[in-house]
Biopython code that builds the backbone (N, CA, C, O; Angstrom):
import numpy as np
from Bio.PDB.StructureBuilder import StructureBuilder

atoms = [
    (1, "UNK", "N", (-102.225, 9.983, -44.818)),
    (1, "UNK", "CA", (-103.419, 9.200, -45.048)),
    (1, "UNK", "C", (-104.424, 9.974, -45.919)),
    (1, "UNK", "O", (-105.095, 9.506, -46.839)),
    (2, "UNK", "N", (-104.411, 11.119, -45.509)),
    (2, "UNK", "CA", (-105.274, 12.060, -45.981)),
    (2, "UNK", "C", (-105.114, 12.027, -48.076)),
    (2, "UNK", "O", (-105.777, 11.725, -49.068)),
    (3, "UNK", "N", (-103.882, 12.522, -47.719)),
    (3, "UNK", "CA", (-103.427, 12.408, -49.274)),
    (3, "UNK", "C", (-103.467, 11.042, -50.394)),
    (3, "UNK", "O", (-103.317, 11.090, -51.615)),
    (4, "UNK", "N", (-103.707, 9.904, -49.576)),
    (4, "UNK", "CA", (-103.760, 8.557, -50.229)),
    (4, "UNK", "C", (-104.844, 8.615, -50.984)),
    (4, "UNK", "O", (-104.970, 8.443, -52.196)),
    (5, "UNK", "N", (-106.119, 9.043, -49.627)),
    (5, "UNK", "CA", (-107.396, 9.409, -50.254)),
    (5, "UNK", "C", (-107.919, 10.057, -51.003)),
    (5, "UNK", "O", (-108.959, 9.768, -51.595)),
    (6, "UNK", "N", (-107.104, 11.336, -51.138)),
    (6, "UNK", "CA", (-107.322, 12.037, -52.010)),
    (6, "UNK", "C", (-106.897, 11.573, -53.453)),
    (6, "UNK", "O", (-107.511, 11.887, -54.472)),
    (7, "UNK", "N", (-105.720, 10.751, -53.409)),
    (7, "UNK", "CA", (-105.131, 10.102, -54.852)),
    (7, "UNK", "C", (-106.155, 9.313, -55.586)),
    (7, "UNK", "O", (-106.458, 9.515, -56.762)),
    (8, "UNK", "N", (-106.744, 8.267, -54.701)),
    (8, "UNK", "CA", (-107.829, 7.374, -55.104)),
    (8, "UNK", "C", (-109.196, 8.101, -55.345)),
    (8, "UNK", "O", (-109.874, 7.554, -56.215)),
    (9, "UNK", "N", (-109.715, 9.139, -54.806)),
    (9, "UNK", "CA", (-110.476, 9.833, -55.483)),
    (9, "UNK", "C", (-110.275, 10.561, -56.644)),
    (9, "UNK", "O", (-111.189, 10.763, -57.443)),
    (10, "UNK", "N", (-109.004, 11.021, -56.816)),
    (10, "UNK", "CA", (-108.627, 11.570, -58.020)),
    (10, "UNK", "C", (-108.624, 10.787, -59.254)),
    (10, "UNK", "O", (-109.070, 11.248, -60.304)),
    (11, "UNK", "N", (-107.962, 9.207, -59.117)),
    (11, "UNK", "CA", (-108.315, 7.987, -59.957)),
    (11, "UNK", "C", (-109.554, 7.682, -60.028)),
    (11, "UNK", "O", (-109.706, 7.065, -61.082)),
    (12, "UNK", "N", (-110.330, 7.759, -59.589)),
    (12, "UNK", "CA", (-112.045, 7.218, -59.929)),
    (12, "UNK", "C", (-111.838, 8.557, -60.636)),
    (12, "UNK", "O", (-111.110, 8.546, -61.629)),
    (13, "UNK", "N", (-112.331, 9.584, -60.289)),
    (13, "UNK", "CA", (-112.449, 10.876, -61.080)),
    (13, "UNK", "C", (-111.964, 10.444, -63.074)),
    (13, "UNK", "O", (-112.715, 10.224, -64.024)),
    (14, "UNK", "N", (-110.569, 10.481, -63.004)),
    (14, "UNK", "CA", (-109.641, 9.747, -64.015)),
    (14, "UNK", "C", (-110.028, 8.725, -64.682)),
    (14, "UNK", "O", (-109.686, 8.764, -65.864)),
    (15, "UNK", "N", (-110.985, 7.254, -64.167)),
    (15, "UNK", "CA", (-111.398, 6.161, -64.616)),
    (15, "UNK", "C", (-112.641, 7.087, -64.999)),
    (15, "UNK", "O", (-112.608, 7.204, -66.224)),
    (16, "UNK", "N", (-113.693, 7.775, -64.489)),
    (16, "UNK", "CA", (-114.468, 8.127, -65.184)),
    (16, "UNK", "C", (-114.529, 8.885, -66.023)),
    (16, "UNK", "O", (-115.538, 8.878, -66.728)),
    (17, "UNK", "N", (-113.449, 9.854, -66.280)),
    (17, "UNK", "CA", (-113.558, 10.489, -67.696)),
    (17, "UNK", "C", (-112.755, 9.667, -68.569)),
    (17, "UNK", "O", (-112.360, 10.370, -69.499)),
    (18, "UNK", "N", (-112.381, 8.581, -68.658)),
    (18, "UNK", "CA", (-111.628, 7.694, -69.902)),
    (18, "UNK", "C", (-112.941, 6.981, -70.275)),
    (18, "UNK", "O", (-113.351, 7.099, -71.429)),
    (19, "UNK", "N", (-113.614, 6.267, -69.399)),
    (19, "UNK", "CA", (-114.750, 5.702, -69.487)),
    (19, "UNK", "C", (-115.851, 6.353, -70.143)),
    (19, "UNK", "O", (-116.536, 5.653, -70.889)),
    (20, "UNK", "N", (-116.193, 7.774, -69.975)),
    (20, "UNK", "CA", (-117.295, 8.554, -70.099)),
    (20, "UNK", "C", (-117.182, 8.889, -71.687)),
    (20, "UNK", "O", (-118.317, 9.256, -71.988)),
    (21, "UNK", "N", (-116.608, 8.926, -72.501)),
    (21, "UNK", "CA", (-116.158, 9.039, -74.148)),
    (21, "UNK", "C", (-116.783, 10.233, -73.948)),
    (21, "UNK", "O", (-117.075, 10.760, -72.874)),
    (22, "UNK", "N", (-116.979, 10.647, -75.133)),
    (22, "UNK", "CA", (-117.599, 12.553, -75.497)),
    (22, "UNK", "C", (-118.608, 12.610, -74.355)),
    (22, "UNK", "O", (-119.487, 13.344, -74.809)),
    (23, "UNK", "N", (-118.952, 12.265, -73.195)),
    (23, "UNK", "CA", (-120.109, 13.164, -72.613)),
    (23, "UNK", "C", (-119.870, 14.161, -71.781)),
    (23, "UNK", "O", (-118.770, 14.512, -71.355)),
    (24, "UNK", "N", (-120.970, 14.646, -71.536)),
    (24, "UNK", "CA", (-121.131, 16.105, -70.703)),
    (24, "UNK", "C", (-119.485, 15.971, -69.575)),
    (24, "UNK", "O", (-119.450, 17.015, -68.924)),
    (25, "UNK", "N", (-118.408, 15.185, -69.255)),
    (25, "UNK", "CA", (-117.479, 15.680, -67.900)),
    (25, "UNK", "C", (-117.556, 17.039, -67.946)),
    (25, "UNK", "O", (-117.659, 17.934, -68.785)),
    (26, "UNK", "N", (-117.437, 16.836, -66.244)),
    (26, "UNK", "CA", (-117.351, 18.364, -65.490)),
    (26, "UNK", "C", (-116.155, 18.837, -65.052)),
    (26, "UNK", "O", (-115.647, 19.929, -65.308)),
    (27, "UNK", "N", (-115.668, 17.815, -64.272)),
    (27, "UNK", "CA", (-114.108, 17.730, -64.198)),
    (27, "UNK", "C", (-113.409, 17.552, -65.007)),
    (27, "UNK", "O", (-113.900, 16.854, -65.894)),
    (28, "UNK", "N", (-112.021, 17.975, -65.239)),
    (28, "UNK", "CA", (-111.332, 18.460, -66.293)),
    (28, "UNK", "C", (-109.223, 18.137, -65.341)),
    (28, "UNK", "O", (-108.283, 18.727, -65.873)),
    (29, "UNK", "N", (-109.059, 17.592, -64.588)),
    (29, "UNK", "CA", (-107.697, 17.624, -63.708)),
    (29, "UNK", "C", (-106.684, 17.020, -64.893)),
    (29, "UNK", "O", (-106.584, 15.989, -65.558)),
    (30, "UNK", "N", (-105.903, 18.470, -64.723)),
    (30, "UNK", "CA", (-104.703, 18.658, -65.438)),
    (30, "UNK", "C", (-103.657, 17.422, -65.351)),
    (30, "UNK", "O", (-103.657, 16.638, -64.402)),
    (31, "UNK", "N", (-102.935, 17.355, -66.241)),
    (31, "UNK", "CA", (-101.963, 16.105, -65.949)),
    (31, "UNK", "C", (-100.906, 16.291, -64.907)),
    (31, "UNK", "O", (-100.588, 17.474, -64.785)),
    (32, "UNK", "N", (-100.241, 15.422, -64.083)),
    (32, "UNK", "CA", (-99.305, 16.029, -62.800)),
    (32, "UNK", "C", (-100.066, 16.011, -61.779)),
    (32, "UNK", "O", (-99.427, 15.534, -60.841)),
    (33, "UNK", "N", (-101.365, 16.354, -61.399)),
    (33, "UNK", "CA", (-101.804, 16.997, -60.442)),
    (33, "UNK", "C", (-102.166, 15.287, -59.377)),
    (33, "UNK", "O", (-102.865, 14.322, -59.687)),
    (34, "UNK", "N", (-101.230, 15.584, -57.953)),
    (34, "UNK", "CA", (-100.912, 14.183, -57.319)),
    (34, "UNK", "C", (-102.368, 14.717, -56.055)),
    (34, "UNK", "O", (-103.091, 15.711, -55.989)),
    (35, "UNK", "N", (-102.228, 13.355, -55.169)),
    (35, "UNK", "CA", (-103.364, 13.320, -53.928)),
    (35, "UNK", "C", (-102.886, 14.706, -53.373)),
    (35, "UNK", "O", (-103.656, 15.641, -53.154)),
    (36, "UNK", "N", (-101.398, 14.740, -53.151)),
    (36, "UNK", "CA", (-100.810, 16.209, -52.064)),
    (36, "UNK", "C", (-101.774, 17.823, -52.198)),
    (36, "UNK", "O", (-102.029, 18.702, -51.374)),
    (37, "UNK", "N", (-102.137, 17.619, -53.793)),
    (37, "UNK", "CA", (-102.536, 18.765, -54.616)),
    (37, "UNK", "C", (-104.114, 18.891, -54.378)),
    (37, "UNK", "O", (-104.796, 19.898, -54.183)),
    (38, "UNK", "N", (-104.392, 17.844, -54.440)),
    (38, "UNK", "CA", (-106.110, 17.525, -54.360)),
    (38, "UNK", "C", (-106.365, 18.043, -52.845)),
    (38, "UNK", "O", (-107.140, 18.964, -52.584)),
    (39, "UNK", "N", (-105.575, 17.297, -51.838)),
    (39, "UNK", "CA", (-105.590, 17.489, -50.618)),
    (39, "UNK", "C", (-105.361, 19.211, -50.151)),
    (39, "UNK", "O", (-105.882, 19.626, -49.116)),
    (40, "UNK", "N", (-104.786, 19.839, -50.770)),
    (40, "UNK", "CA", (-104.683, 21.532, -50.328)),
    (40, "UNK", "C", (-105.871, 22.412, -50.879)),
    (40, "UNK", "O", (-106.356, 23.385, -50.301)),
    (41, "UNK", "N", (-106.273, 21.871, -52.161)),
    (41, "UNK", "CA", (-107.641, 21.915, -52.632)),
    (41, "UNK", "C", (-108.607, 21.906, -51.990)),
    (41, "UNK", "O", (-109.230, 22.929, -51.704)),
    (42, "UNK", "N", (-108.944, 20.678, -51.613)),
    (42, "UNK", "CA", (-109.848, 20.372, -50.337)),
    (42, "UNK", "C", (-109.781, 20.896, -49.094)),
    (42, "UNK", "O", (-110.824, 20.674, -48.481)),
    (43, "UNK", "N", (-109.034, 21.461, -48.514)),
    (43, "UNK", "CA", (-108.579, 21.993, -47.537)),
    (43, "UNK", "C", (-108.965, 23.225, -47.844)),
    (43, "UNK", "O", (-109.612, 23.826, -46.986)),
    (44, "UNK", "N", (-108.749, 23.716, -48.776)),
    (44, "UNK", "CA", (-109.267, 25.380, -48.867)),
    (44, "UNK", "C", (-110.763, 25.182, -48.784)),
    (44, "UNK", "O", (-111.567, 25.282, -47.857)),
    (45, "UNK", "N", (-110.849, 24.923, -49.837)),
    (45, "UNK", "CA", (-112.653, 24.519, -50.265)),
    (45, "UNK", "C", (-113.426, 24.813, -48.926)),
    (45, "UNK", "O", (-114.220, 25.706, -48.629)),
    (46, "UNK", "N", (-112.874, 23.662, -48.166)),
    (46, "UNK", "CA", (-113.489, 23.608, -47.028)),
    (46, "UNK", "C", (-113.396, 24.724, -45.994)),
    (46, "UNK", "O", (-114.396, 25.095, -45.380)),
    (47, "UNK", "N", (-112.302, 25.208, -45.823)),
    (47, "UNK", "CA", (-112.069, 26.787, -45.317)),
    (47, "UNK", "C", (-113.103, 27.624, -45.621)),
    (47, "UNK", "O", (-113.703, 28.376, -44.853)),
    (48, "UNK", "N", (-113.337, 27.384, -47.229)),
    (48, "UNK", "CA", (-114.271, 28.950, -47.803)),
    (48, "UNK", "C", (-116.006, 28.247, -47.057)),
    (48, "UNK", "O", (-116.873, 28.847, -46.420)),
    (49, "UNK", "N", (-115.929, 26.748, -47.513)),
    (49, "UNK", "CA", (-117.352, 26.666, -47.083)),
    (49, "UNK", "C", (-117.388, 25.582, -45.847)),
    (49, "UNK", "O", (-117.553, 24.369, -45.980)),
    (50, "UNK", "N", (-117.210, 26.248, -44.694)),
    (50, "UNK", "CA", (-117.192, 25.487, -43.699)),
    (50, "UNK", "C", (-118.597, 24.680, -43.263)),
    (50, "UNK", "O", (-118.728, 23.858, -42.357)),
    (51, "UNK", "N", (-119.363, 25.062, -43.977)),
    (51, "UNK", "CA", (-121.135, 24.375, -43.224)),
    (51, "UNK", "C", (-120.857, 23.129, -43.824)),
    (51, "UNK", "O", (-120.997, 22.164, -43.072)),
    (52, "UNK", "N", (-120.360, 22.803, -45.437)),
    (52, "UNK", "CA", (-120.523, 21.707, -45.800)),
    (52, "UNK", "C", (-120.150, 20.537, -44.337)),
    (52, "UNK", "O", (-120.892, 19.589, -44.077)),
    (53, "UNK", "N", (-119.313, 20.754, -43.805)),
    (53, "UNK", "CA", (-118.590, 19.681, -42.546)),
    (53, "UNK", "C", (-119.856, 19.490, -41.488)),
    (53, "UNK", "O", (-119.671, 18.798, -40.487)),
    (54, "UNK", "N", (-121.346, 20.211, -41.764)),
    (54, "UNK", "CA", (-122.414, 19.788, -40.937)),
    (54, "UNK", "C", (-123.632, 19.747, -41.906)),
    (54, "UNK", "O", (-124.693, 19.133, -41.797)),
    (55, "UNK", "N", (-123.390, 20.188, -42.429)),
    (55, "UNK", "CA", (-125.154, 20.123, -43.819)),
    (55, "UNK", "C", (-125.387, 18.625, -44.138)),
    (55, "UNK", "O", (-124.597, 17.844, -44.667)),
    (56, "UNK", "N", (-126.583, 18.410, -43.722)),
    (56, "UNK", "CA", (-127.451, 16.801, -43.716)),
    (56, "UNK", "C", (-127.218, 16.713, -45.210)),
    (56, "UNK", "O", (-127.743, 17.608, -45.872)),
    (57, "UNK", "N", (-126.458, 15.707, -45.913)),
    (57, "UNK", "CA", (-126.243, 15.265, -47.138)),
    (57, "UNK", "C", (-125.005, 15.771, -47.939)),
    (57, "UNK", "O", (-124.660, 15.158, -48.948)),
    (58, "UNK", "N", (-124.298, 16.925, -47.496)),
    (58, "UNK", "CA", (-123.595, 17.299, -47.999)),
    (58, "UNK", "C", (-122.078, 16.858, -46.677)),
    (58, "UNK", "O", (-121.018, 17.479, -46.597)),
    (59, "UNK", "N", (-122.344, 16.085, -46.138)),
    (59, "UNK", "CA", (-120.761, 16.439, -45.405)),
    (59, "UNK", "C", (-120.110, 14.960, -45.764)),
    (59, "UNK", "O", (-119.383, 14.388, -44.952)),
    (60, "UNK", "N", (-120.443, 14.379, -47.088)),
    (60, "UNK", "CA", (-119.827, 13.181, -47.466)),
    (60, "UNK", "C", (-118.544, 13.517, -47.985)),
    (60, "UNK", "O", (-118.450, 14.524, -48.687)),
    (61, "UNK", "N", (-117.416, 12.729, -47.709)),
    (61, "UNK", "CA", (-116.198, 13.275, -48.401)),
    (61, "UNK", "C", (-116.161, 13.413, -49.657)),
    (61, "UNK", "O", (-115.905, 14.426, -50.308)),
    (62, "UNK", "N", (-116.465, 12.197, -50.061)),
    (62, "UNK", "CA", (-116.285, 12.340, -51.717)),
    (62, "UNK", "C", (-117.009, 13.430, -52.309)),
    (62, "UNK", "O", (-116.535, 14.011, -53.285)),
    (63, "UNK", "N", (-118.286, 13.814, -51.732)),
    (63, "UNK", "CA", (-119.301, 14.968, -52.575)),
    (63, "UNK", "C", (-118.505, 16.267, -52.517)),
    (63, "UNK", "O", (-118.421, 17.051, -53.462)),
    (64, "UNK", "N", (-117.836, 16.454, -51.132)),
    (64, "UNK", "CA", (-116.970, 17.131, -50.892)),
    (64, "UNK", "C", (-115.754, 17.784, -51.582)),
    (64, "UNK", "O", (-115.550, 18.993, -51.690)),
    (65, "UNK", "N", (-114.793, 16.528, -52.138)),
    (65, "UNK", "CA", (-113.720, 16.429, -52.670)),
    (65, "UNK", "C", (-114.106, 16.620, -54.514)),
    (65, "UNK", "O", (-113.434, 17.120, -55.416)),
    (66, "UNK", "N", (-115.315, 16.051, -54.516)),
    (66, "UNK", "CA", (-116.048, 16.377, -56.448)),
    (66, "UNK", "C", (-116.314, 17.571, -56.592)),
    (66, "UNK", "O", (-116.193, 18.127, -57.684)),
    (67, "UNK", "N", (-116.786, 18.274, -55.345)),
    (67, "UNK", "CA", (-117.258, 19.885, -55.283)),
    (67, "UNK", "C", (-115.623, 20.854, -55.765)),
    (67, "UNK", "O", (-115.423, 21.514, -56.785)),
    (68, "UNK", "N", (-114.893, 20.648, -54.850)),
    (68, "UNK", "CA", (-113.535, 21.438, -54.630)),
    (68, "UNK", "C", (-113.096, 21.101, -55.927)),
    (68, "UNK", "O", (-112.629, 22.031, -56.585)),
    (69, "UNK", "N", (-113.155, 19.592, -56.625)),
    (69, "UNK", "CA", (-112.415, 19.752, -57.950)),
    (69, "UNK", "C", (-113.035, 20.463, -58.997)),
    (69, "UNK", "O", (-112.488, 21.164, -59.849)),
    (70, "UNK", "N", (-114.376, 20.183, -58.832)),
    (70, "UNK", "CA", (-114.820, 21.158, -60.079)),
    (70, "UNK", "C", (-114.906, 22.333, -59.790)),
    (70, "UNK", "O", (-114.922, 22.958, -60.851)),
    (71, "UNK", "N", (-114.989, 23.182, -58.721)),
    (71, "UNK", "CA", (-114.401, 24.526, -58.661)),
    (71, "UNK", "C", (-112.967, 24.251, -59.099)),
    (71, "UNK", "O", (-112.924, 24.758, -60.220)),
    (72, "UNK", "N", (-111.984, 23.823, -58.884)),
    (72, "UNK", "CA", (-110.909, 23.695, -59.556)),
    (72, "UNK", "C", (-110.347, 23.906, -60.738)),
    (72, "UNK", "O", (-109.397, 24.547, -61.186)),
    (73, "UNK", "N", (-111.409, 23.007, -61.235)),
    (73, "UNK", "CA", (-110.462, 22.080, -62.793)),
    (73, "UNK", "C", (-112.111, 21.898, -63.545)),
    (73, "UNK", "O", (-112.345, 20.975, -64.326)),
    (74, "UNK", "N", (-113.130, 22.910, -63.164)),
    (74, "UNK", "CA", (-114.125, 22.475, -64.904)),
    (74, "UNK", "C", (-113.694, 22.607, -66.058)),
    (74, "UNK", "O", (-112.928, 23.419, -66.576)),
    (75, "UNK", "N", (-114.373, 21.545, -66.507)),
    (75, "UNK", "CA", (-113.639, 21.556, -68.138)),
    (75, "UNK", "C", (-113.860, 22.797, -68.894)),
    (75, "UNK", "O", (-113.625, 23.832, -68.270)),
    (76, "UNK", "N", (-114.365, 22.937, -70.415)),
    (76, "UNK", "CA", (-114.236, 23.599, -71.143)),
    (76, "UNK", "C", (-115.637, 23.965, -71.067)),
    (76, "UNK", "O", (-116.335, 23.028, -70.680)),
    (77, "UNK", "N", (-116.445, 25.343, -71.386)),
    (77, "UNK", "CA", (-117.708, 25.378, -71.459)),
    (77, "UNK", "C", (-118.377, 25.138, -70.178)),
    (77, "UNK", "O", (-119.524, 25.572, -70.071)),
    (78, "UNK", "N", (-117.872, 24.543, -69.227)),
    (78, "UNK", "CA", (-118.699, 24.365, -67.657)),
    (78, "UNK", "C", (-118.360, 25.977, -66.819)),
    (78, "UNK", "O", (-117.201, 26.383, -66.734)),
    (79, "UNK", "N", (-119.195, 26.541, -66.415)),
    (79, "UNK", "CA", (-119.077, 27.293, -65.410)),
    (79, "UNK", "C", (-118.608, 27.417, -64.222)),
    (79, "UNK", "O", (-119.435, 27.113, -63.362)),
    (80, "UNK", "N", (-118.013, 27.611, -63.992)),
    (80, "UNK", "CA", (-117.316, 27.859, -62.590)),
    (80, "UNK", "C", (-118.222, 27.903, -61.217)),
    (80, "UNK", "O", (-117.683, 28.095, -60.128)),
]
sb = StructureBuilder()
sb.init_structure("model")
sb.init_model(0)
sb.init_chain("A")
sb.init_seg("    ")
for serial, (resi, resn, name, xyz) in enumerate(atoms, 1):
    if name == "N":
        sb.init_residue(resn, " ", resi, " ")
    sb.init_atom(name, np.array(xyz, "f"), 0.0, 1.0, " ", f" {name:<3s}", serial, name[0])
structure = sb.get_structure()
């Protein structure tokens, strides 16, 4: 289940950089990369920063799952 979710967040991610033409994207996810992948991602992420799972505004999944990818996968010129 976990991984479904993660797929469909990865597709919005995907619809918005086709959509977004030349602007600022932050995210940058390599081609191949399935929900399974996103999901071990997230899973670490969350390991390194465990408060996010109680911080008032931050324990939304998706903010969650946008955080872990762009530590991931920033594009070109974005900082880590």
């Amino acid at each position: 289940m976990c991984g479904v979710y993660m797929a469909g967040f990865m597709n919005g991610v995907t619809f918005e950089q086709l959509t977004r033409g030349n602007g600022p994207t932050k995210i940058c996810m390599p081609d191949g990369i399935d929900g399974n992948r996103v999901k071990q991602l997230f899973e670490g992420f969350m390991r390194e920063y465990p408060k996010l799972q109680t911080e008032a505004g931050l324990d939304q999944p998706g903010l969650a799952v946008g955080m872990a990818l762009l530590r991931a996968y920033p594009c070109a010129g974005v900082m880590k």
